[in-house]
C-alpha positions in Angstrom: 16.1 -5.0 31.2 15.6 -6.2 27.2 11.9 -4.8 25.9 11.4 -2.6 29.3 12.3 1.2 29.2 12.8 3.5 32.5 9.2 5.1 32.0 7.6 1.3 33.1 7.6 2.7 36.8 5.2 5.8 36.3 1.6 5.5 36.7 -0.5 7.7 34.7 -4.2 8.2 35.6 -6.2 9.3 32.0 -9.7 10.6 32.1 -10.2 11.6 28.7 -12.5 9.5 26.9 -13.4 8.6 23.0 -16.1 6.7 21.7 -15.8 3.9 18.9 -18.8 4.6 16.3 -17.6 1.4 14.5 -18.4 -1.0 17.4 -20.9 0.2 18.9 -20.0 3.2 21.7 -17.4 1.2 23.1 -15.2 3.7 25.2 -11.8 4.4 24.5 -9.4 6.1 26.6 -5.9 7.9 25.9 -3.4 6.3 27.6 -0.3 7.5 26.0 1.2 9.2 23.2 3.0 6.9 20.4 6.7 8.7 21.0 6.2 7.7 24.8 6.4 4.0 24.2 9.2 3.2 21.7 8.8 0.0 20.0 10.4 -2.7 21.9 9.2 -1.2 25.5 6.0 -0.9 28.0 4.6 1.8 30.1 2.7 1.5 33.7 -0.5 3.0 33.3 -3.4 2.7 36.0 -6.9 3.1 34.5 -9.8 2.8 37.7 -7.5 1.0 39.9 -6.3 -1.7 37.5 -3.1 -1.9 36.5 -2.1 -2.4 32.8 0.7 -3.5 30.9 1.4 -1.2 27.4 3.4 -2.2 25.0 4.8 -1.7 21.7 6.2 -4.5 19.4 7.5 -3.1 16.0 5.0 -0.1 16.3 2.1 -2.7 17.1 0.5 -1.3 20.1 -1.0 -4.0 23.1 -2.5 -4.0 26.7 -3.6 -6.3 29.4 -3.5 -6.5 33.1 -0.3 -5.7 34.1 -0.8 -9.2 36.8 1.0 -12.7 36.3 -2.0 -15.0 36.7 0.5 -17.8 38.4 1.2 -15.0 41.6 0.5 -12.0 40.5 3.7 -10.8 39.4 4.5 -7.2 37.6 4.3 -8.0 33.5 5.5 -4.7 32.6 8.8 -5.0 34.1 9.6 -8.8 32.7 11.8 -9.4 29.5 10.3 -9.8 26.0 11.7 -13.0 24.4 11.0 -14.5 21.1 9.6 -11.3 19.6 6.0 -11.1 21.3 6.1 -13.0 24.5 6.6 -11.2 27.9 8.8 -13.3 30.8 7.5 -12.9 34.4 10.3 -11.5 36.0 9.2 -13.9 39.4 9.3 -16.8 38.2 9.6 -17.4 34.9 6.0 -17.6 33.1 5.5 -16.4 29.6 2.7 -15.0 28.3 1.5 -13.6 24.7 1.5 -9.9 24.6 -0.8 -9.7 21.7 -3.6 -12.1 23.5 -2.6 -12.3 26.9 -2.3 -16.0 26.9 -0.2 -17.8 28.9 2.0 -19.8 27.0 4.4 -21.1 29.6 4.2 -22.3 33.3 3.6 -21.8 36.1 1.0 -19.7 34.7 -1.8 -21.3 33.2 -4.7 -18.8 32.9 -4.9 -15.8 30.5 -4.6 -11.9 31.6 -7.3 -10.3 30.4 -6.0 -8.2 26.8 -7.2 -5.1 26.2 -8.2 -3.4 22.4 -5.5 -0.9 21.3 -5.8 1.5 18.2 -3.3 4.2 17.3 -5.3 8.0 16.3 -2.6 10.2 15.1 0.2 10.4 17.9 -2.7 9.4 20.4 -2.3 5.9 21.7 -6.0 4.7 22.5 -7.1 1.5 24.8 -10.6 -0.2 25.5 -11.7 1.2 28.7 -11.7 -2.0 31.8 -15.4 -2.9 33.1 -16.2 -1.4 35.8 
């Protein structure tokens, strides 16, 4: 599938954690290594239980809840279409991968996004709430 590469199906668990001086001891954790998520594909990666949705437009790194909010469909497996949306493989609903706005129904609600930052070859993303 367009914008998906074979590696969407692991789940990784990460426990290593860094700390962002620059807003205020917000926790980041390492949840993949830039040369595992080619631009133009996503990665799986479970973090506490909650699935997220990783991916890499033109070396631009994003992340949100890997769940369609119309019926909770798998993100990370759809199609990416007009260069930053992703297409819910279920039924059809587009969202933004850089906000994690829907865009298109039957969805209607945002999945919640998720900061990214690139350190080195270390691809880094704001820890969920617990």
């Amino acid at each position: 599938m367009a914008g998906v590469d074979g590696s969407q199906s692991l789940i990784d668990r990460h426990t290593d954690k860094f700390t962002e001086k620059a807003t205020g001891m917000s926790d980041y954790i390492k949840v993949a290594t830039v040369d595992e998520v080619p631009p133009g594909t996503s990665k799986l990666i479970e973090i506490d239980e909650v699935r997220i949705a990783l991916f890499n437009l033109n070396g631009e790194f994003y992340a949100f809840e890997d769940v369609c909010t119309h019926d909770g469909g798998p993100l990370v497996e759809g199609e990416i279409v007009d260069g930053h949306l992703v297409e819910c493989p279920r039924h059809g609903a587009r969202f933004d991968v850089r906000t994690g706005r829907a865009v298109r129904m039957p969805a209607f609600e945002p999945t919640t996004a998720y900061a990214v930052r690139v350190e080195g070859d270390d691809v880094l993303m704001e820890a969920p709430a617990a």
